[in-house]
N, CA, C and O of each residue as an XYZ file, in Angstrom:
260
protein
N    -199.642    -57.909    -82.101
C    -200.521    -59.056    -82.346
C    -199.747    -60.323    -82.024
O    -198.542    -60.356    -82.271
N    -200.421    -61.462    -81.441
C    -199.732    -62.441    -80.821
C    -199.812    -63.300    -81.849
O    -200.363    -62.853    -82.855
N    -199.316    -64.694    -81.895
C    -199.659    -65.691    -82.934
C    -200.941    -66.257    -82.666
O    -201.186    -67.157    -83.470
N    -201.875    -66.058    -81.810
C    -203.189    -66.567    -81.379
C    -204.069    -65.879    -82.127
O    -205.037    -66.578    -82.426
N    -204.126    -64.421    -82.683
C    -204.771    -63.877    -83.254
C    -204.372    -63.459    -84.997
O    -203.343    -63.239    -85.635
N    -205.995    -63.515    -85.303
C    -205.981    -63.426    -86.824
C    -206.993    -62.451    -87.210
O    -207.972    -62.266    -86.487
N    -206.790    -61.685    -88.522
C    -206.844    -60.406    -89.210
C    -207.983    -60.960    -89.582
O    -208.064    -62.113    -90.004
N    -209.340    -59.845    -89.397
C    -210.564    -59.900    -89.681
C    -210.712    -59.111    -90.719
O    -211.381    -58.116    -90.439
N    -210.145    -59.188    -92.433
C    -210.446    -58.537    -93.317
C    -211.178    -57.852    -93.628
O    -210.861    -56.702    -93.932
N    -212.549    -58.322    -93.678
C    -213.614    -57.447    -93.813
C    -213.895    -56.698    -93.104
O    -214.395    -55.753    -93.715
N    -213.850    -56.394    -91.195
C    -214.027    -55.406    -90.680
C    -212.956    -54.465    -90.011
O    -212.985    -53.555    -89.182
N    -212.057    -55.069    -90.712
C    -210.342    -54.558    -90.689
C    -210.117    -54.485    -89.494
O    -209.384    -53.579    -89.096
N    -210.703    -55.448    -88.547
C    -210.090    -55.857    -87.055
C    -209.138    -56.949    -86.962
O    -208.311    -57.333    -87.788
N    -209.485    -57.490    -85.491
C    -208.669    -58.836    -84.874
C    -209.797    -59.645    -84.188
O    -210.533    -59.471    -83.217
N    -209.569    -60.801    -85.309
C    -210.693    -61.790    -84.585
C    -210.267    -62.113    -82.926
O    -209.208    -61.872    -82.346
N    -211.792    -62.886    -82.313
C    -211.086    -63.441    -81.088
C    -209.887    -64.336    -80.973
O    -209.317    -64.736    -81.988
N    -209.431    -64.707    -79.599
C    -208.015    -65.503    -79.538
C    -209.041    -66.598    -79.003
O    -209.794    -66.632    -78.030
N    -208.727    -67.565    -80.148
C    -209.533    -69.041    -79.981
C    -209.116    -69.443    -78.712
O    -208.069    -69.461    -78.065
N    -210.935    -69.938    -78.494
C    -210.899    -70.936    -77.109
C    -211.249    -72.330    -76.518
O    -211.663    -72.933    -75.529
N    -210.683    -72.458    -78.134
C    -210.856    -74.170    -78.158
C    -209.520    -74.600    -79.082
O    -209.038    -73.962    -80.018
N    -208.967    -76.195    -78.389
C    -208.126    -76.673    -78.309
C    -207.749    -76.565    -80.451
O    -208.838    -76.547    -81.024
N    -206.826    -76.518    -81.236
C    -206.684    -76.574    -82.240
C    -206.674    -77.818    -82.450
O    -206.161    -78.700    -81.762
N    -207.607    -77.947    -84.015
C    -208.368    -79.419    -84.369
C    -206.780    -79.969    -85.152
O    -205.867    -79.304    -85.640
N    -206.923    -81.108    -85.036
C    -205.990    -81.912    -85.775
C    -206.413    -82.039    -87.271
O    -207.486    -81.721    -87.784
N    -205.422    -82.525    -87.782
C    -205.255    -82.510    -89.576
C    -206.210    -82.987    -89.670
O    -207.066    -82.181    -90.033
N    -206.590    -84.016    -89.518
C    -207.913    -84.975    -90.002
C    -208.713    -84.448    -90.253
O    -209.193    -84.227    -91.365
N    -209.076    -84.083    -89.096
C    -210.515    -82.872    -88.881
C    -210.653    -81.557    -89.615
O    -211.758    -81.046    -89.796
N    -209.403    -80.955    -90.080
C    -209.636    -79.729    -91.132
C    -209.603    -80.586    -92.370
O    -210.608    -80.189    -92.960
N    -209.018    -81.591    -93.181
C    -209.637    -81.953    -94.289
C    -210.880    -82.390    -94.277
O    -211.536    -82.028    -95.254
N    -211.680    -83.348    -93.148
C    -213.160    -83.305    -93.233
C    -213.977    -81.714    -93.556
O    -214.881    -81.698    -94.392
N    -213.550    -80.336    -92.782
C    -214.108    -79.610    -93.233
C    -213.724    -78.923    -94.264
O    -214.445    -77.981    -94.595
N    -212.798    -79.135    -94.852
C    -213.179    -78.277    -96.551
C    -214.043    -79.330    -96.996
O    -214.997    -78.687    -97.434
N    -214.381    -80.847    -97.202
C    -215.525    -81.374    -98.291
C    -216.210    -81.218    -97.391
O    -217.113    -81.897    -97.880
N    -216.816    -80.763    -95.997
C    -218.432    -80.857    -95.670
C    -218.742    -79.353    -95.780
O    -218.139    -78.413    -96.299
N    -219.559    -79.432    -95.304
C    -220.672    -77.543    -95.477
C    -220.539    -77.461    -94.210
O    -221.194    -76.466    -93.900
N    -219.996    -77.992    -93.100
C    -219.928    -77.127    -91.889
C    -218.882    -77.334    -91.420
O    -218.194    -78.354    -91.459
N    -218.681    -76.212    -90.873
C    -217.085    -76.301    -89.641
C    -217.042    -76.026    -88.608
O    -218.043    -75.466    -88.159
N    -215.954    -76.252    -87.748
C    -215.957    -75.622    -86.081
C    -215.310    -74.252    -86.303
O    -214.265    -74.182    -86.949
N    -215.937    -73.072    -85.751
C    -215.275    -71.917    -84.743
C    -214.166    -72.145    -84.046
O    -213.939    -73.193    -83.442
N    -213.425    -71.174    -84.099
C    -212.485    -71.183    -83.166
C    -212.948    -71.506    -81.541
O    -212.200    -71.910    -80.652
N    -214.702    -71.141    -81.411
C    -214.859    -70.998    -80.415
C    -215.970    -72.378    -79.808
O    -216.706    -72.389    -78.821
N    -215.714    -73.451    -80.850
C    -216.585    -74.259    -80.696
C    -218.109    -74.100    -81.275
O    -218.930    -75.007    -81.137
N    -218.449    -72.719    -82.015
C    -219.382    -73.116    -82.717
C    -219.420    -73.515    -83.969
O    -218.379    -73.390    -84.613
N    -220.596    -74.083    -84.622
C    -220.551    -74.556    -85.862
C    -221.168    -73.207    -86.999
O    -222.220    -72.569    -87.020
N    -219.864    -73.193    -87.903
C    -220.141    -72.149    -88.977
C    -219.975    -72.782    -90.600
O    -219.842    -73.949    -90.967
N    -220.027    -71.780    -91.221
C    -219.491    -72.510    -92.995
C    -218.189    -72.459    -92.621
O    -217.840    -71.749    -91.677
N    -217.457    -73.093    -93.215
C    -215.810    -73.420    -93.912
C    -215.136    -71.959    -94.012
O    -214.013    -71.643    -93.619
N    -216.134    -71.123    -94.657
C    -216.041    -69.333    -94.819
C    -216.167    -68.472    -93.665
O    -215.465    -67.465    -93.578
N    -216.989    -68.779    -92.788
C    -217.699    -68.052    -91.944
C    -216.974    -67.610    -90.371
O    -215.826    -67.716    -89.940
N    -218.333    -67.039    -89.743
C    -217.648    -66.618    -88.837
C    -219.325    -66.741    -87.436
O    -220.535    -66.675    -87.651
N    -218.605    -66.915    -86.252
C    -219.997    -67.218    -85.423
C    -220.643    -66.248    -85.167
O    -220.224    -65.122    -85.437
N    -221.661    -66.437    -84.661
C    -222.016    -64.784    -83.873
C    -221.119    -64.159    -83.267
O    -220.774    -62.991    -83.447
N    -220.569    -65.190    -82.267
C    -219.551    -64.154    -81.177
C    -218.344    -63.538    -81.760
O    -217.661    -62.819    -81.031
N    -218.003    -63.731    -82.971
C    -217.350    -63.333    -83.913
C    -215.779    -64.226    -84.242
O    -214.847    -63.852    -84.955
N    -215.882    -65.231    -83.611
C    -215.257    -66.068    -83.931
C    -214.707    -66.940    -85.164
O    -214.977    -68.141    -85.165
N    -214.011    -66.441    -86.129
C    -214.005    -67.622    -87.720
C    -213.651    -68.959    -87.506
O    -213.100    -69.523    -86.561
N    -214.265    -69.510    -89.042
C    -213.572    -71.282    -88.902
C    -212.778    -70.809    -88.553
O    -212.438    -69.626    -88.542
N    -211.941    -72.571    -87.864
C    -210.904    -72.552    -88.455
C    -209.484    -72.747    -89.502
O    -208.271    -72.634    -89.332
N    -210.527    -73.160    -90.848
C    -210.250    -72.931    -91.806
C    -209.917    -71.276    -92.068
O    -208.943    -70.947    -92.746
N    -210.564    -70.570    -91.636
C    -210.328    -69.376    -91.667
C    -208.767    -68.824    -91.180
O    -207.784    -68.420    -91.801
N    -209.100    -69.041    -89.667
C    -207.753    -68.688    -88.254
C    -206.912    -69.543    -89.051
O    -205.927    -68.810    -88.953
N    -206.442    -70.626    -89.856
C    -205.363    -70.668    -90.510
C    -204.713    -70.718    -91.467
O    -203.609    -71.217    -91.685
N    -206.121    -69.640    -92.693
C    -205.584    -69.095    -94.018
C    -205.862    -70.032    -94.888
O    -205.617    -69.743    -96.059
N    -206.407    -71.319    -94.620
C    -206.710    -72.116    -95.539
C    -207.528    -71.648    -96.720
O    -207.215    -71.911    -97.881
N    -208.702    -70.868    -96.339
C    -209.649    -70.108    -97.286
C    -209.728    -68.797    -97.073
O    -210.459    -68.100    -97.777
């Protein structure tokens, strides 16, 4: 496993290797207080979540929650 990829607990896989640029600090404290976040892959999910394409925040991809 490379450092690009992160452990999909619940389906005891490997999420995708994000394909969007990693958000700066700012931008992950805006998403823990709002109800939505960016995907690794540029879509918008919960803070928790994960996209269709199976992509998690990235609150998720970096253990924050």
């Amino acid at each position: 496993m490379n450092n690009q990829q992160t452990l999909d607990p619940i389906n005891t896989g490997i999420y995708p290797e994000p394909t969007m640029e990693e958000p700066e600090f700012d931008e992950l404290q805006e998403w823990v207080y709002d109800s939505l976040c960016e995907a690794t892959d540029g879509c918008t999910v919960e803070p928790d979540g994960v996209c269709p394409h199976g992509h998690p925040s990235w609150l998720l991809h970096f253990g924050l929650i």
